[in-house]
C-alpha positions as CSV (number, residue, x, y, z in Angstrom):
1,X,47.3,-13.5,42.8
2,X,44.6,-10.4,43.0
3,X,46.6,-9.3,39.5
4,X,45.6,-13.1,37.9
5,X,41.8,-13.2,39.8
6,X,41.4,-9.3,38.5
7,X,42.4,-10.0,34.9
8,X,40.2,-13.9,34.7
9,X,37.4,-11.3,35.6
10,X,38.2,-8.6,32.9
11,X,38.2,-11.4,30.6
12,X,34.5,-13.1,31.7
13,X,33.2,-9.4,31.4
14,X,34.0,-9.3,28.0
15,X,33.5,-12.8,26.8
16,X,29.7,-12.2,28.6
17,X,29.5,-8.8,26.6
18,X,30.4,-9.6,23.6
19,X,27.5,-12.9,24.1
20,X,24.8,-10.6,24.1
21,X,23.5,-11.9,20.6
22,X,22.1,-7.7,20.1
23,X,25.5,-6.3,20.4
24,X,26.5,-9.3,18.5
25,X,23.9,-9.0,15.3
26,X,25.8,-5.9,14.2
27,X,29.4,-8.4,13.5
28,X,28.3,-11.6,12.8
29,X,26.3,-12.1,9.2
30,X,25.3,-8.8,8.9
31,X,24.6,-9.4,5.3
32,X,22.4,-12.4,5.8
33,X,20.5,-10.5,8.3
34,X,19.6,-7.3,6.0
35,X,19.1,-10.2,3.2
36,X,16.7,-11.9,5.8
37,X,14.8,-9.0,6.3
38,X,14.1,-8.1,2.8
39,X,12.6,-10.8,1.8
40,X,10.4,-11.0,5.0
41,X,9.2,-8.0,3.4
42,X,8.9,-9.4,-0.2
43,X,7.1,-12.8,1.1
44,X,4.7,-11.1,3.4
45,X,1.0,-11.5,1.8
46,X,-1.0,-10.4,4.4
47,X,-3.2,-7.6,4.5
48,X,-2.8,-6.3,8.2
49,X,-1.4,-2.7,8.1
50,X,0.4,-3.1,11.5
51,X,1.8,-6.3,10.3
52,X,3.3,-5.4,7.2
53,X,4.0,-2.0,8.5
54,X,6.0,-3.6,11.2
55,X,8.6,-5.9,8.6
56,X,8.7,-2.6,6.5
57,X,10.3,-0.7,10.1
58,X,12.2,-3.4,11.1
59,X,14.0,-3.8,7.8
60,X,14.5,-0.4,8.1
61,X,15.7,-0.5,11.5
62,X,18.8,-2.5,10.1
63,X,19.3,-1.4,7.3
64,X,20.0,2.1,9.1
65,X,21.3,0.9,12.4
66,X,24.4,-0.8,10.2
67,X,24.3,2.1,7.9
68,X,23.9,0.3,4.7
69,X,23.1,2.8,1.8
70,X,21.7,-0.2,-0.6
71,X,19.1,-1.4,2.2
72,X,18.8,1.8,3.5
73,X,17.5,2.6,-0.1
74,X,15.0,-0.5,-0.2
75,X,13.5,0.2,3.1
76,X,12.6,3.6,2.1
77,X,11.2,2.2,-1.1
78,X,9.3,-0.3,0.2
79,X,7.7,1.8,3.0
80,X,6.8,3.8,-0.3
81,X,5.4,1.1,-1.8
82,X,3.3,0.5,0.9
83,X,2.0,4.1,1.2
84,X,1.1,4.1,-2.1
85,X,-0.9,0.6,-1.5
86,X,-3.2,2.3,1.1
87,X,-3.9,5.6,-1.0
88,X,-1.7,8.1,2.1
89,X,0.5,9.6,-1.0
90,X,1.8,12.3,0.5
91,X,3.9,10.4,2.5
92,X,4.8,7.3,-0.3
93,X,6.3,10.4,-1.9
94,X,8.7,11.4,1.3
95,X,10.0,7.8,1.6
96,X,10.7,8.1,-2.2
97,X,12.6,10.9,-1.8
98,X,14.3,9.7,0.3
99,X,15.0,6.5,-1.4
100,X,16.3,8.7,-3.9
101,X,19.1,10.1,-1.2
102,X,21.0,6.8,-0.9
103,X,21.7,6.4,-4.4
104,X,23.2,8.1,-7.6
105,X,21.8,8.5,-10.6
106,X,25.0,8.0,-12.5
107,X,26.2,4.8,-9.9
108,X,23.0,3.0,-10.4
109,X,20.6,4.7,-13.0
110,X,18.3,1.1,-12.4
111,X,17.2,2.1,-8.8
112,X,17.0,5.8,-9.9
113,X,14.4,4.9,-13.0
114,X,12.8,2.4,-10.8
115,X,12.3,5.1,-7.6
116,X,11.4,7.9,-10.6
117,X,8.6,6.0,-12.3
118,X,7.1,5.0,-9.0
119,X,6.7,8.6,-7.6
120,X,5.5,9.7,-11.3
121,X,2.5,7.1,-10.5
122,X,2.0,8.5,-7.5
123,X,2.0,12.3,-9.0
124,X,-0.8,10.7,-11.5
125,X,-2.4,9.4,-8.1
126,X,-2.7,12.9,-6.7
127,X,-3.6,14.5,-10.0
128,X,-0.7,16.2,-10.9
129,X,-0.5,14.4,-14.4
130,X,1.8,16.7,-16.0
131,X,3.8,16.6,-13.6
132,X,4.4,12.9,-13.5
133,X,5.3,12.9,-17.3
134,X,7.8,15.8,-16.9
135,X,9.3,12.7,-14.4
136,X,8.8,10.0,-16.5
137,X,10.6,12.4,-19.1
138,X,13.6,12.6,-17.1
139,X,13.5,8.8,-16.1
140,X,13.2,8.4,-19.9
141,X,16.8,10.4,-20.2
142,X,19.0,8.8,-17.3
143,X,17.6,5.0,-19.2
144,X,18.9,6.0,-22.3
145,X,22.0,7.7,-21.2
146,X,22.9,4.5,-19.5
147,X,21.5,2.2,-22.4
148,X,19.1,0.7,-20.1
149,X,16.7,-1.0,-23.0
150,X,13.5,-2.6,-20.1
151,X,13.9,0.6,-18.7
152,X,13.6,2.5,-21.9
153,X,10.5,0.6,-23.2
154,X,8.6,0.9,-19.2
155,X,8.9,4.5,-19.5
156,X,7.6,4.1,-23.1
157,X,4.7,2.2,-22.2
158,X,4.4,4.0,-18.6
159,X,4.3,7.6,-20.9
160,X,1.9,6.1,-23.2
161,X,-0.2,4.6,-20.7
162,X,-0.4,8.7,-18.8
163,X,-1.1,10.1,-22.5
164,X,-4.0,7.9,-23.0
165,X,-5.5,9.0,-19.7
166,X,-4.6,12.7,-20.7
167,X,-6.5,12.1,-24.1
168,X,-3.1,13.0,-26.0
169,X,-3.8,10.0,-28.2
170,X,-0.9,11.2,-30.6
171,X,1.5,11.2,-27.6
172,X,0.2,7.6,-26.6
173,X,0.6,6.0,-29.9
174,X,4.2,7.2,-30.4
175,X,5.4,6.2,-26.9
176,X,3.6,2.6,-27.6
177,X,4.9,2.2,-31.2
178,X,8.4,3.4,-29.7
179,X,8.3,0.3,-27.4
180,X,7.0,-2.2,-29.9
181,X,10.1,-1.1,-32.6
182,X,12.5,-1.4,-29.7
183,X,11.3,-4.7,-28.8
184,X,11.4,-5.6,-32.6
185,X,14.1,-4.1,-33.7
186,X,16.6,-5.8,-30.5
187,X,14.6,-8.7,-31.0
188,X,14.3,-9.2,-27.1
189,X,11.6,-11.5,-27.5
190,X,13.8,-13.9,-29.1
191,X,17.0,-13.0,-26.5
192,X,14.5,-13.2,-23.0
193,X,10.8,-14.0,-23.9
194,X,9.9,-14.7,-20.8
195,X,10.4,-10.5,-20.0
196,X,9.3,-9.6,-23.4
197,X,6.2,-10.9,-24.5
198,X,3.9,-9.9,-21.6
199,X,4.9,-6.0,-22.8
200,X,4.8,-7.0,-26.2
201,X,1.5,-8.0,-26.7
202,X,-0.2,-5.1,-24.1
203,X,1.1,-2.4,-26.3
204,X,-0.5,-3.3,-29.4
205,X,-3.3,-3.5,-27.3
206,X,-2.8,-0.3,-25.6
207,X,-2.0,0.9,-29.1
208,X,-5.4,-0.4,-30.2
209,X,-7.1,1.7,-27.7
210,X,-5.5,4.7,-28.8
211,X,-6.5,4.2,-32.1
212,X,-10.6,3.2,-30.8
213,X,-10.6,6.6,-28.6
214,X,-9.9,8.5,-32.4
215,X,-12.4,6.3,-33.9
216,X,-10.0,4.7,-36.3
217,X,-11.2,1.9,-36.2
218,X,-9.7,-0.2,-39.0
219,X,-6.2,0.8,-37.6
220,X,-7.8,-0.4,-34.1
221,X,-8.7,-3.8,-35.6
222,X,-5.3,-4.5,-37.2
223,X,-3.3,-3.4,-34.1
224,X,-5.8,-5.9,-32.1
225,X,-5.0,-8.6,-35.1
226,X,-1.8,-8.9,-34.7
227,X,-1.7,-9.2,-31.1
228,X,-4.1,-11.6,-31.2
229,X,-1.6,-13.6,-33.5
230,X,1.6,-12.8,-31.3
231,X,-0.5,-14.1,-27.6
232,X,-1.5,-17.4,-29.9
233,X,1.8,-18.2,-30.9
234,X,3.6,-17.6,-27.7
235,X,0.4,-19.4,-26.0
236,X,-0.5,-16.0,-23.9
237,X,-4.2,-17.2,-23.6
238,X,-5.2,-14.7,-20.9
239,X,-3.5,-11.7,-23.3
240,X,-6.0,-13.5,-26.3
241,X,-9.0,-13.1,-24.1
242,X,-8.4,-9.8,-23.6
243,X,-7.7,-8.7,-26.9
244,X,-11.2,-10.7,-28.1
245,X,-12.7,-8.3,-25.3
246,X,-11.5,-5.2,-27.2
247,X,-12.2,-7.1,-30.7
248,X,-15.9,-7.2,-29.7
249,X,-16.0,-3.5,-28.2
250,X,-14.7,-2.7,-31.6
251,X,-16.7,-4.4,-33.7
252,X,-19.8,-3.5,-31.5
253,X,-18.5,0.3,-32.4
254,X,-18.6,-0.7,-36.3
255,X,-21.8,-2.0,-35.6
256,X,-20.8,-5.5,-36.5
257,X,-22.6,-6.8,-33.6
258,X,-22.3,-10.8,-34.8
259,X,-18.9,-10.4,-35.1
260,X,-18.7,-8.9,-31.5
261,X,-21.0,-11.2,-30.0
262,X,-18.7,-14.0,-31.3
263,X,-15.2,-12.2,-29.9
264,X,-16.8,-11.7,-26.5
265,X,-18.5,-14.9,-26.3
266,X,-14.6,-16.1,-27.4
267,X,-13.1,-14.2,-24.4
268,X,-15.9,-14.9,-21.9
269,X,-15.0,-18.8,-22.1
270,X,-11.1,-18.0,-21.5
271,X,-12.4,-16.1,-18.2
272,X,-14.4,-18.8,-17.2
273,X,-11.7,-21.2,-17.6
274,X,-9.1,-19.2,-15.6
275,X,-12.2,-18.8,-13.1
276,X,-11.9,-14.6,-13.2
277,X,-15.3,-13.7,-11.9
278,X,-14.8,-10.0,-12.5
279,X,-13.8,-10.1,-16.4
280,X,-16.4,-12.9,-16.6
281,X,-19.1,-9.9,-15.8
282,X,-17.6,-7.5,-17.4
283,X,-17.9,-9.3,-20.4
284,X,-21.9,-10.0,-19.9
285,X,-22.8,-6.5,-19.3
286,X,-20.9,-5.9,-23.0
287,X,-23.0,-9.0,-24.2
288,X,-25.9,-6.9,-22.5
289,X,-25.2,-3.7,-24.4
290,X,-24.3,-6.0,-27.8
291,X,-28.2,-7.3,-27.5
292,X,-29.7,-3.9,-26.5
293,X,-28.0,-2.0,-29.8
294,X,-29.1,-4.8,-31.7
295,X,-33.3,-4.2,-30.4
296,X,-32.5,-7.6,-28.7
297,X,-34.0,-6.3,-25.3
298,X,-35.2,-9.5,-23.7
299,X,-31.9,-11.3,-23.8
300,X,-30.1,-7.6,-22.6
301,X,-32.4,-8.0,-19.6
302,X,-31.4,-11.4,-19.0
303,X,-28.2,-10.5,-18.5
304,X,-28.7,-7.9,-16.8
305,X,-31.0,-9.9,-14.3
306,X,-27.6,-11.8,-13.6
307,X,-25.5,-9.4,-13.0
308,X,-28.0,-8.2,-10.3
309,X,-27.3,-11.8,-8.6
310,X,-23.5,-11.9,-9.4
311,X,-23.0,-8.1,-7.6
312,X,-24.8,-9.6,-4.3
313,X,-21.9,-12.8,-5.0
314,X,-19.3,-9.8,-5.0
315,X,-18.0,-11.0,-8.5
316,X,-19.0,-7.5,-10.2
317,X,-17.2,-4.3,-9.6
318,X,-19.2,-1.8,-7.7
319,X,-18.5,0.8,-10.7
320,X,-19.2,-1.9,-13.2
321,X,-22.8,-2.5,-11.2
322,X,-23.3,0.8,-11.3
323,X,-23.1,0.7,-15.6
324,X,-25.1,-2.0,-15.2
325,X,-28.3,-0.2,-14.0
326,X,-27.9,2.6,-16.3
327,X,-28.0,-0.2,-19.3
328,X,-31.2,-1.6,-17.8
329,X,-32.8,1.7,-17.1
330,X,-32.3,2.5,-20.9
331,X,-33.5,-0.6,-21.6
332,X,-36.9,-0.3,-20.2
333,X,-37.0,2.9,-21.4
334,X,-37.1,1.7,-25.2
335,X,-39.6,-0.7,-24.1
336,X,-41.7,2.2,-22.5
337,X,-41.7,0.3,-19.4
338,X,-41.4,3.4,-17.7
339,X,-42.0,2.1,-13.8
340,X,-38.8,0.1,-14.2
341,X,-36.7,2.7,-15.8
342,X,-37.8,4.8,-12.5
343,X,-36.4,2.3,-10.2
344,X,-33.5,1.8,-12.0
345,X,-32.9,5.4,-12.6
346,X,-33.4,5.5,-9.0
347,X,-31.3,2.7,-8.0
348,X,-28.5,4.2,-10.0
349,X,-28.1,7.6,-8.1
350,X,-28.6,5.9,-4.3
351,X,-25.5,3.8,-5.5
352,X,-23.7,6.8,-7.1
353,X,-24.3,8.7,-3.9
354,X,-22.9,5.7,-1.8
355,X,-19.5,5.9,-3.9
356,X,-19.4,9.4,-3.2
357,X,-20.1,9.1,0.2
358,X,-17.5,6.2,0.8
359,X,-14.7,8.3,-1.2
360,X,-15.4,10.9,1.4
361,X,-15.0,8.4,4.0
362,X,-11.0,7.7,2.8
363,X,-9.4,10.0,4.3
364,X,-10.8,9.7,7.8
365,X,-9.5,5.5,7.1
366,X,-6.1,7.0,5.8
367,X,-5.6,9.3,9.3
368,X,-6.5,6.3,11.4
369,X,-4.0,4.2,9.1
370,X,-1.6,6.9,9.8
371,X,-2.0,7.1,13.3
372,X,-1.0,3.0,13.4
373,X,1.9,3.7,11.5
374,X,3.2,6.7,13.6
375,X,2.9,4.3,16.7
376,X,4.9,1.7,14.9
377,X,7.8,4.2,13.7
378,X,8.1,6.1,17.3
379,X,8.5,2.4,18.6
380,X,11.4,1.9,16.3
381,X,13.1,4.5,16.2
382,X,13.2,4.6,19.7
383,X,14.8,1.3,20.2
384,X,17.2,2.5,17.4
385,X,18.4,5.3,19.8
386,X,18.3,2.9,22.7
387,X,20.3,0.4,20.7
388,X,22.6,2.7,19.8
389,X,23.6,4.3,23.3
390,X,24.1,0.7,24.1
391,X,26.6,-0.2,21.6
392,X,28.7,3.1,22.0
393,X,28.8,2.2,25.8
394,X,29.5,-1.5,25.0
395,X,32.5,-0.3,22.7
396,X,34.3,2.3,25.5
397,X,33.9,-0.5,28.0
398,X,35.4,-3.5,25.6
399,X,38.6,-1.0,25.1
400,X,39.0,-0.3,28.8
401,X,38.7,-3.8,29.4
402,X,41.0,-5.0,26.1
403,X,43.7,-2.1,27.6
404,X,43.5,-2.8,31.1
405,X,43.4,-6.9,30.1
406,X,46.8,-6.1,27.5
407,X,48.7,-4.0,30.7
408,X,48.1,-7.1,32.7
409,X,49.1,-9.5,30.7
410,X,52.4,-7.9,29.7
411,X,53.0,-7.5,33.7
412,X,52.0,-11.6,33.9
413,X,54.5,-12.3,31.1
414,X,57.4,-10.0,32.4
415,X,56.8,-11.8,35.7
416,X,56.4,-15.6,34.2
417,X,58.6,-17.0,37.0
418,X,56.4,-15.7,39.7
419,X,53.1,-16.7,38.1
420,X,53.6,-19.1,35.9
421,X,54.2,-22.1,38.6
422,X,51.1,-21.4,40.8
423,X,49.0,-20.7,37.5
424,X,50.5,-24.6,36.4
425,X,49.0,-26.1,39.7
426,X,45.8,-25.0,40.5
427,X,44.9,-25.2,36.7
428,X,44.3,-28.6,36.9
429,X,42.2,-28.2,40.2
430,X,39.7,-25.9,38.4
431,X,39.3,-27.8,35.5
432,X,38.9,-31.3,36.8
433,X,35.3,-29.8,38.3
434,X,34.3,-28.1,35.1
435,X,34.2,-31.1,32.4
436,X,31.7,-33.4,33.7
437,X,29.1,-30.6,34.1
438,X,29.5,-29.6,30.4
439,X,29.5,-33.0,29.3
440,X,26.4,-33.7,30.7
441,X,24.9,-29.8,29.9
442,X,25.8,-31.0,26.4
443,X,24.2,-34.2,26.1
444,X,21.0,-33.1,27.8
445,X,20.7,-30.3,25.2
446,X,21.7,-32.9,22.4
447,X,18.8,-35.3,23.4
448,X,16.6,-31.7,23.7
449,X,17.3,-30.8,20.2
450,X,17.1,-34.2,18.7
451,X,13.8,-34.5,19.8
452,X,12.8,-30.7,19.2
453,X,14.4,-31.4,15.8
454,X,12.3,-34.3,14.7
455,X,9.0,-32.2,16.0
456,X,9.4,-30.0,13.1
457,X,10.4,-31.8,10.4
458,X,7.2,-34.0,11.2
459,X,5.4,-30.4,11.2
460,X,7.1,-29.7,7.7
461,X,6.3,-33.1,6.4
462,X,2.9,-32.3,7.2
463,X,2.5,-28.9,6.0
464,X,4.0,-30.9,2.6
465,X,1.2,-33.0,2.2
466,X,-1.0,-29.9,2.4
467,X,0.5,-28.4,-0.7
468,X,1.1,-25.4,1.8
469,X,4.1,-24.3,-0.4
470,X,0.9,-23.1,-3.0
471,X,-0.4,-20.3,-0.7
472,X,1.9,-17.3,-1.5
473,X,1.5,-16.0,2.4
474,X,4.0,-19.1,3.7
475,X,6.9,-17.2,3.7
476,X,10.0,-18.3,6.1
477,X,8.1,-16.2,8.8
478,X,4.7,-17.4,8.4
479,X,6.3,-21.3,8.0
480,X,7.6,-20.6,11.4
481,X,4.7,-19.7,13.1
482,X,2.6,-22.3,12.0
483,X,4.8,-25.1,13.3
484,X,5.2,-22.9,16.6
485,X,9.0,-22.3,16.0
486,X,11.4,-19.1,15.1
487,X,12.7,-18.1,11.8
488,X,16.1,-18.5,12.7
489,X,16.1,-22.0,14.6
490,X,14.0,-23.1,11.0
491,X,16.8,-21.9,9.3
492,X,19.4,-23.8,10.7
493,X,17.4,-26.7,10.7
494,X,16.8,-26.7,7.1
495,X,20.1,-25.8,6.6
496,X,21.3,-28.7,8.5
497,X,19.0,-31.7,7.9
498,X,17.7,-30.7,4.2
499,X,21.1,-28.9,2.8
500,X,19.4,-26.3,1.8
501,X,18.1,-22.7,3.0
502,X,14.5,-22.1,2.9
503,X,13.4,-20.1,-0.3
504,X,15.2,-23.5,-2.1
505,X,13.6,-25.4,-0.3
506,X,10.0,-24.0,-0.8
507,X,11.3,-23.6,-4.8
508,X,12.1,-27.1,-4.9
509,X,8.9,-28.1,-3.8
510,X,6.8,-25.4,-6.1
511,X,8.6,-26.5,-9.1
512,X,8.9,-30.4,-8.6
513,X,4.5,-30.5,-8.0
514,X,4.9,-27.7,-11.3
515,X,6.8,-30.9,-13.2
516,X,4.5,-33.2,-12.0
517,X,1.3,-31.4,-12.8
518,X,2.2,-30.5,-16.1
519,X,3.2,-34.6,-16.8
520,X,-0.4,-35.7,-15.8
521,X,-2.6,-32.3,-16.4
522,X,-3.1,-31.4,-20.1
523,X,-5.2,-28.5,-19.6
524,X,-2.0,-26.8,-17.3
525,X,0.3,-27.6,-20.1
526,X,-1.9,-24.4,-21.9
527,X,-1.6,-22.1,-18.9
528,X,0.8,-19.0,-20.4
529,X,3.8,-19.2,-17.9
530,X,2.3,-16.2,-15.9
531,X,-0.8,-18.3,-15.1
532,X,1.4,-21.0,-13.9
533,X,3.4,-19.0,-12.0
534,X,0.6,-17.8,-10.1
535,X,-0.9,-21.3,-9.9
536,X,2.3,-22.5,-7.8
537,X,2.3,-19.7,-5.2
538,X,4.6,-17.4,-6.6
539,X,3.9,-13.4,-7.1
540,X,5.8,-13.0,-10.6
541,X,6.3,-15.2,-13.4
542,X,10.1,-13.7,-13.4
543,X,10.7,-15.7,-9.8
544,X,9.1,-18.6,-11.3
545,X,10.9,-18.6,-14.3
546,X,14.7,-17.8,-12.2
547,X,14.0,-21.0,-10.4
548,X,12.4,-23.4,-12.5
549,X,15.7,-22.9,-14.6
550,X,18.0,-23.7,-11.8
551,X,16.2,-26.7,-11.2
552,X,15.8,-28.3,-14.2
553,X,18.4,-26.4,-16.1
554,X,15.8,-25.0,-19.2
555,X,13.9,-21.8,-19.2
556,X,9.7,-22.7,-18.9
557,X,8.9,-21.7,-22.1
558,X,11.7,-23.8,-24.0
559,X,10.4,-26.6,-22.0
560,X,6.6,-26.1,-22.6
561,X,7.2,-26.1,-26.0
562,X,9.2,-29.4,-26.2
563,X,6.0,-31.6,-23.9
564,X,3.0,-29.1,-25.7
């Protein structure tokens, strides 16, 4: 009898144990957690440091505590990411090195180029330019060794992009007409448009530049020409304005200044159409400049006056201001209004000194940023120790419990004629009291989560008819808070009562008000896909793209051309 009472207790203790849902987490879905976590990370769009510091260390945290080299790899990378973000690149560089520790170059060369070209911006970041093109160089080599074409042409256009800051304008326009032939010549436009174009058309502009900074500007003009002809026919109209911006500067160079003003008047409405406020006044103060080389000086000053107003609206660029009030200084000047050029000479050098000043300012913000962080990672990787004492311990006690529970059942079933008769009587006993309490533990937990159910989906159904699925920020976590529920008790309730986890079910609700819009909204039906993308709350055309063709079975730009 003490045998049977002593081995119905060995058994509780480990049915109890193996309950606790944080020794648990490590067995059950340990995929679906890491998964979980990751794109907690990827959804998050708020700009709290402790906040999106804290899903950066948690992801981590798993990713580490169930030694999973692929995770391990994005935690690092992301906490890089995030580094980088807030300027502290010393340490974006660590956690990219040690990204680069859980994987092989050779195994997968995409995370290597990926990890490569993101500390080569941060080199460029610090200064050390050369550097980060002797690391481009080599994430240039492992692309092509693997026959990695994006990769190929980002490191193209990333090297290009480092020449033309280093003033190696030969270096720039071969990288940048190395992309365009590889584009052309694979015809990936034609194979995956959707991944092509965007590239496409910014390296003929980039290409352009080259050419402007050598003064060639007829080469300039015909690179700018042609991608003004390639955004028109894939209906890029954000890449068209851009390129009439560089059109005008160009002309405005050639001192064509009709032929500017037309261009930048040309990209100026596209800006106001997609509302940017900031290209909208960088485009005046160009319109400024274009009146002043022209003797125009009243309608310069004009502008000028505006830009005054729209800097106190916060939709001009501190930098940009400051441009701004050297223009009107030399403005006055050549109207030998010589009080106002003093002020605005004047005005010019306080806010110089102010940049300066707040520059010097950054790294007392980045040590205080730092300090947060340290907090936050001490705090985790203490519970990992802590988490991990208490698994090792779990484990020897589950083995003494499964070897002493195995001895003790072998002596029970060597024994059966002794125990087996008693164990058939007083079975019934103990059960007969147990079934009526679970019946009703059940049914009061049934009514409990019937009712708890039909809360939230009333909470969802309202957060519908908000459009909240728009904002970008309502990830699975944010969803959760805002109907004052848990991530995980969401999931399952999606799962169970919609058929469907929650990133379809926030896609299937993006793109079904996308369909709708673009049947009753001609001016959306000449967004470029990236504009739309945005438009429907999601960070990158690419996502967009993935699941408006698992919806509707069509990629977005064979269907915009078929209602256009």
């Amino acid at each position: 009898m003490m045998n049977r009472f002593f081995l119905y207790y060995l058994l509780f203790f480990l049915i109890i144990a193996c309950g606790d849902p944080s020794l648990q987490e490590g067995t059950n879905s340990t995929k679906q957690l890491l998964e979980e976590a990751e794109e907690a990370v990827l959804n998050y769009q708020g700009i709290e440091t402790d906040s999106i510091m804290q899903l950066r260390m948690e992801y981590y945290h798993k990713a580490s505590t169930f030694n999973d080299s692929v995770h391990t790899y994005r935690a690092h990378f992301y906490l890089g990411e995030f580094y980088q973000s807030r300027g502290i690149y010393k340490d974006a560089m660590s956690e990219y090195e040690k990204a680069l520790q859980h994987i092989s170059d050779d195994a997968d060369s995409a995370r290597y180029v990926q990890t490569k070209i993101a500390i080569a911006t941060t080199e460029i970041e610090l200064g050390n330019k050369y550097k980060a093109g002797e690391i481009l160089l080599d994430a240039y080599e492992v692309a092509q060794r693997n026959k990695r074409t994006m990769q190929l042409i980002n490191v193209n256009g990333n090297m290009g992009i480092l020449s033309l800051d280093l003033k190696n304008f030969q270096d720039a326009k071969k990288s940048f007409k190395e992309a365009i032939q590889t584009i052309e010549e694979k015809q990936l436009i034609a194979k995956d448009s959707i991944n092509y174009v965007e590239d496409y058309i910014n390296y003929h502009m980039f290409l352009a530049k080259a050419y402007q900074a050598e003064t060639m500007l007829d080469s300039a003009m015909s690179y700018i020409d042609k991608g003004i002809v390639i955004a028109d026919f894939y209906k890029d109209i954000e890449g068209k304005a851009y390129l009439y911006e560089l059109k005008g500067k160009t002309y405005t160079a050639q001192e064509k200044y009709e032929e500017a003003h037309e261009n930048l008047t040309a990209s100026k409405e596209i800006f106001i159409d997609f509302e940017n406020e900031k290209q909208i006044s960088k485009i005046m103060y160009l319109l400024a400049n274009n009146h002043f080389q022209k003797g125009e000086t009243s309608e310069a000053l004009e502008l000028l006056d505006e830009l005054e107003a729209r800097y106190q609206q916060k939709f001009l660029l501190e930098t940009d201001y400051y441009d701004a009030l050297v223009l009107k200084a030399n403005v006055y000047k050549s109207t030998k209004q010589f009080e106002n050029e003093s002020v605005y000479r004047q005005k010019s050098a306080d806010l110089q000194k102010e940049i300066a000043e707040r520059q010097d300012k950054t790294a007392f913000f980045q040590t205080a940023t730092q300090y947060e962080i340290e907090k936050l990672k001490n705090k985790f990787e203490a519970q990992h120790q802590k988490d991990e004492k208490r698994f090792y311990s779990f484990l020897a006690i589950a083995i003494i419990v499964i070897g002493v529970f195995g001895f003790l059942l072998y002596k029970q079933i060597s024994k059966k004629k002794v125990v087996v008769v008693p164990a058939v009587k007083s079975e019934p006993e103990k059960t007969a009291s147990i079934p009526p309490k679970k019946e009703k533990s059940t049914t009061q937990t049934s009514i409990k989560s019937d009712k708890t159910v039909d809360e939230i989906l009333q909470k969802l159904k309202n957060l519908e008819a908000q459009e909240f699925y728009l904002n970008p920020k309502y990830n699975l976590y944010a969803t959760a808070k805002k109907i004052d529920t848990n991530t995980t008790y969401l999931s399952t309730i999606l799962n169970t009562h919609k058929k469907m986890t929650f990133t379809e079910y926030l896609n299937n609700l993006r793109i079904q008000y996308t369909l709708n819009r673009l049947a009753n909204d001609k001016k959306f039906r000449m967004y470029t896909i990236k504009a739309i993308a945005k438009e429907v709350g999601y960070k990158s055309h690419g996502s967009f793209s993935r699941a408006f063709k698992a919806k509707t079975g069509e990629n977005p730009s064979t269907y915009l051309k078929k209602i256009r």
